[in-house]
N, C-alpha and C positions, 0 to 999 in steps of 0.2 A: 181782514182782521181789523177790528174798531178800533178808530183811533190810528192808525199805522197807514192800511191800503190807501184809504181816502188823502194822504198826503203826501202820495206818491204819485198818483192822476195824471196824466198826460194831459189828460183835456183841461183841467184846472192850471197844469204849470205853463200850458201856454196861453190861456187868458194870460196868469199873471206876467209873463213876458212880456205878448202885446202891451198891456195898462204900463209895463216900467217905461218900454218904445215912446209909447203918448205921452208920460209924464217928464222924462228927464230932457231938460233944456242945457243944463250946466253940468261942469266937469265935478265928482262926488269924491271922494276917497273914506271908504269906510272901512271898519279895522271889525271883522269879528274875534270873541274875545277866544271863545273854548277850540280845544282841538279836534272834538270832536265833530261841529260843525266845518271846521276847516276840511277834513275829509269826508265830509258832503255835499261840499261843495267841489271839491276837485273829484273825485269819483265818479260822481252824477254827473260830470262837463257843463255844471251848471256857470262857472263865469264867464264860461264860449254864449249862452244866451243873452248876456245884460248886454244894454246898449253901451257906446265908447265912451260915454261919460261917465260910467259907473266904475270904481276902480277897487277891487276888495283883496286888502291886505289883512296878514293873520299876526295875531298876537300872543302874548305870552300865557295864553290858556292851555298851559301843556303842564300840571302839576310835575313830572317826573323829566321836562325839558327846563324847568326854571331851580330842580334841589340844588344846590352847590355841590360842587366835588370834594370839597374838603366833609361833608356830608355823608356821601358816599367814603371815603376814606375812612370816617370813623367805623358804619357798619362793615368794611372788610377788616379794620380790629379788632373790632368784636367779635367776628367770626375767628380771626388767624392769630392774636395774640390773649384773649381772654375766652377763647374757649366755648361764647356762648351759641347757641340754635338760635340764629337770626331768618325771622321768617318776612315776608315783604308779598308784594303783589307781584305778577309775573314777569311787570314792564321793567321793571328796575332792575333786573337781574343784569341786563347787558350793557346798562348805562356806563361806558368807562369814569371811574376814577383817574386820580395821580398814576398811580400804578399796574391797577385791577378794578376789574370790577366784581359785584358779588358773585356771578356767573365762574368768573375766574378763581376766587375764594375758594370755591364752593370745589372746582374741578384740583385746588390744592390739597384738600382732604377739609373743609371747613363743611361746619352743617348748615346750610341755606337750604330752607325751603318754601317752595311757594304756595300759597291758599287763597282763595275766595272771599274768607273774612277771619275778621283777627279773632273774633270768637273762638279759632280753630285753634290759633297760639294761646291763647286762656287753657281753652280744654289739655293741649300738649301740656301747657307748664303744671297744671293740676296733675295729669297723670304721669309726671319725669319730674319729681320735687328734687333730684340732687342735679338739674343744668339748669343753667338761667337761660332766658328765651325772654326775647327781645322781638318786637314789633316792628318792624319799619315804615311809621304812619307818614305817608307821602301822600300830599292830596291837596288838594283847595277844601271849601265850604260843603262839598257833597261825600267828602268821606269822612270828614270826620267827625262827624256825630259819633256812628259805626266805631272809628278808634278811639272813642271817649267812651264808647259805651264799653269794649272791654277793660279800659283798666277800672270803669264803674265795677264792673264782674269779678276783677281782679283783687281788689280792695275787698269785695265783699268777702272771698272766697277766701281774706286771709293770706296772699300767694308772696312769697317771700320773693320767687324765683323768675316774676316777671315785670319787663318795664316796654315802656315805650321810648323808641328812638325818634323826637317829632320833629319831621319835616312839612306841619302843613301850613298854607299859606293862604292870602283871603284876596280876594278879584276886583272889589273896587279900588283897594289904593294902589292896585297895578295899572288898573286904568286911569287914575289919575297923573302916576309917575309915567303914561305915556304919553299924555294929552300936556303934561309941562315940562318935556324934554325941547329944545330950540330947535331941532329939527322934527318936529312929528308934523306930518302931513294930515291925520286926521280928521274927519271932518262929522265923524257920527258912528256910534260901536252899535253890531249887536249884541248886547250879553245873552250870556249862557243860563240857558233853561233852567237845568239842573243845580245848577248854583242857588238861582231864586226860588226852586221851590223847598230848598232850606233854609234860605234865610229872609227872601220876600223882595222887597221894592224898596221900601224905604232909604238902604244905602247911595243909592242911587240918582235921586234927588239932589243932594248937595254940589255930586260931579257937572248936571245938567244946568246946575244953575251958577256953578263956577265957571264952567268954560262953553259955555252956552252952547253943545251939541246935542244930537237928538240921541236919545239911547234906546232901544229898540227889545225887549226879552225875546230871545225866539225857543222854538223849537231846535229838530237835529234834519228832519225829512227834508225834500224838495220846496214841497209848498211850502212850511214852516220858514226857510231861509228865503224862499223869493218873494214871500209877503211882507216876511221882515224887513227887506232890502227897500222893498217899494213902502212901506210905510215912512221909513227911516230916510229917503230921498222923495217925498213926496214933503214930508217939514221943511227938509232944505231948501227944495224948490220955490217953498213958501216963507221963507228966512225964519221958522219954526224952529224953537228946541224945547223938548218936551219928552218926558218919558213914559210909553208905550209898554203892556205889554200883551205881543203876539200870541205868546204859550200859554193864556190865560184856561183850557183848560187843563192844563197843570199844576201852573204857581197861581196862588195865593194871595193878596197884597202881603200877610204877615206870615207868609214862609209857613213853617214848620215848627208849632212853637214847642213843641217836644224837644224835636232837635235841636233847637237852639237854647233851651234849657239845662241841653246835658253838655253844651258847649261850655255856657259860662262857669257850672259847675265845675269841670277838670281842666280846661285851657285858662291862658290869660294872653293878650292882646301883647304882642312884642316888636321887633325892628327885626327884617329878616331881610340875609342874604337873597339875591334870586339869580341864579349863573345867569348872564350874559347880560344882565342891568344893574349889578350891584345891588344895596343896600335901600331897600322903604321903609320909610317909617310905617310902624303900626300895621303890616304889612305878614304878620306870622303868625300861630299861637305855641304858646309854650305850655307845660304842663306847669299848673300851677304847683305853689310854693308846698301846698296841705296835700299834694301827693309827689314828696320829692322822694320818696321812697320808690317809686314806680318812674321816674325820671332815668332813661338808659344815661345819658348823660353825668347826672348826679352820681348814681349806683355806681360806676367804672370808672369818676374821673376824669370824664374827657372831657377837652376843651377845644374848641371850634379854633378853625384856621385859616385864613384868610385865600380867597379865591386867585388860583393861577394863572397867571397870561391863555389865552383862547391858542395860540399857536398856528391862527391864521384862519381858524374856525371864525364863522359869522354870525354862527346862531344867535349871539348878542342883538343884532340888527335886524335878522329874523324877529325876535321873540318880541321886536319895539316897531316888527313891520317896517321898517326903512330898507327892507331887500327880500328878494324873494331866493327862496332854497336854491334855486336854479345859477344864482349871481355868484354863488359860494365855488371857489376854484376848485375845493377837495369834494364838489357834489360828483356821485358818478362816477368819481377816480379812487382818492385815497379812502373817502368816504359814502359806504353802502349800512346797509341794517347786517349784514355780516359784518363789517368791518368800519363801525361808525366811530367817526373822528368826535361829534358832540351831540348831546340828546335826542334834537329834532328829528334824528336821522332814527333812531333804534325805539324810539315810545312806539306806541300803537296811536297817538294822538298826535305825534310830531308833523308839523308840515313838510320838513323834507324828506321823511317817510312817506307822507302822503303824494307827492310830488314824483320821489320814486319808485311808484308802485304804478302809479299812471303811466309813467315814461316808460314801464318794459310790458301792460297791459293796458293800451288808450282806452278808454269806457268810451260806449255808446250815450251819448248825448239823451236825455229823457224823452229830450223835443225831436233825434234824428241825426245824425252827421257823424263825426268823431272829435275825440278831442285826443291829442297826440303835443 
């Protein structure tokens, strides 16, 4: 398949293996940003390949690992005390809340349902005018065009009965609020593919020239991450910081100017919660002021509430890479994807999901071996 086989290559991911062997002299620490790359890299046993100097931590690119609970809390209101068909993507269903999760909502007699795309909640609330239906837009910079473009639809369509509940969040000033935390070890991120081919490069820039590391776009494949990796340690090597990018036949310099058109039309740039790092600035989007009509928030009332003690949960440290899933006491015990203590564990992009899905199925190495 174009585009795809050819980044899976055995023979390709072990040049790039060898070439990291020959290049890395010094100890590296790099932070990839998205979650999906995280489980490509533990799946594939691609960190069993790098040489000992290379050290690759995961970060808070888990859109549905970084919502807040009090977040979540509001959508099983909506469902349990206002009545309304809160619909959401599939990940989010198990995410516990304070009390419940929407999963649990839903098995109280609430109406959650899960879809593909919010188009589908457009279409519900046109044809059921007497329930309100709520969107649960949870995402970074890659969904939500997609949930801007339904309440575009929404607005158009006249629809009384539908809003958005917005949890999205945006990936460089996560990266910056990592890279100026006193303990961050970092030393050079790869960003996420999919991000930049919505929104482009330019963001990017200002981080590499503030805290002088290399930033790398990559792909999700083998190859895509191990080129990334040795692009991104071959600057260091060379006391180099500069932004690269790997996925270029993907992204764009200037992203997606569609989608990012329909962005600034319906969002506006806010200060957002992110569970296990607190509060960034500029860090969120909100539905703007000219569609507070379609604002789930507004429409119901609700007011946000300030995030809970973790309760011994680490995903905080996880999601800022200062520990790995494995270091977390409740990994394995209290905490499985049936019975997850915090995000990481229950997303489909979570590293401690990815982590333990490895530990009860070791994948075969791309290069040969196991990783276990």
């Amino acid at each position: 398949m174009k585009f795809l086989s050819e980044f899976r290559d055995p023979a390709l991911v072990e040049r790039l293996v060898d070439e990291l062997h020959r290049t890395v002299r010094g100890d590296w620490t790099l932070m990839e940003v998205c979650g999906g790359q995280t489980h490509s890299l533990v799946k594939n046993g691609l960190m069993d390949l790098l040489p000992a100097g290379v050290r690759m931590v995961h970060g808070p690119g888990c859109p549905v690992c970084v919502t807040p609970v009090p977040l979540i809390d509001l959508a099983v209101r909506l469902v349990l005390e206002h009545g309304a068909t809160v619909f959401s993507f599939g990940d989010m269903l198990r995410v516990p809340g304070t009390t419940r999760s929407l999963a649990q909502a839903k098995a109280a007699g609430g109406d959650v349902r899960v879809v593909y795309s919010p188009l589908e909640a457009v279409a519900f609330a046109k044809a059921n005018p007497g329930r309100q239906v709520v969107f649960f837009a949870v995402g970074f910079e890659t969904t939500a065009p997609a949930n801007a473009l339904a309440l575009v639809h929404a607005h158009r369509e006249g629809l009384r009965n539908f809003s958005l509940l917005a949890s999205q969040v945006l990936v460089p000033p996560a990266m910056a609020a990592v890279l100026a935390d006193p303990a961050s070890t970092i030393q050079g991120f790869l960003a996420a593919g999919h991000v930049c081919t919505i929104m482009g490069l330019d963001e990017y820039e200002p981080i590499v020239a503030r805290f002088r590391v290399p930033v790398v776009v990559t792909g999700f494949e083998p190859v895509d991450l191990l080129h990334g990796i040795l692009m991104a340690v071959s600057q260091l090597e060379r006391g180099e910081a500069r932004l690269e990018n790997q996925y270029a036949r993907v992204v764009r310099p200037e992203g997606n100017p569609d989608a990012r058109r329909v962005l600034r039309e319906v969002f506006r740039v806010a200060d957002r919660e992110w569970r296990g790092i607190g509060t960034i600035p500029a860090s969120g989007l909100e539905v703007r002021e000219e569609f507070a009509d379609f604002d789930a928030k507004v429409r119901f009332g609700l007011e946000d509430a300030p995030e809970p003690a973790s309760a011994g949960c680490i995903a905080g440290k996880v999601l800022r890479g200062q520990a790995r899933p494995t270091e977390c006491p409740h990994f394995g015990q209290a905490c499985t994807p049936l019975t997850p203590v915090g995000a990481p564990m229950v997303s489909s992009e979570g590293a401690c999901a990815a982590y333990w899905h490895v530990a009860q199925a070791p994948v075969t190495l791309v290069r040969g071996g196991r990783h276990g």
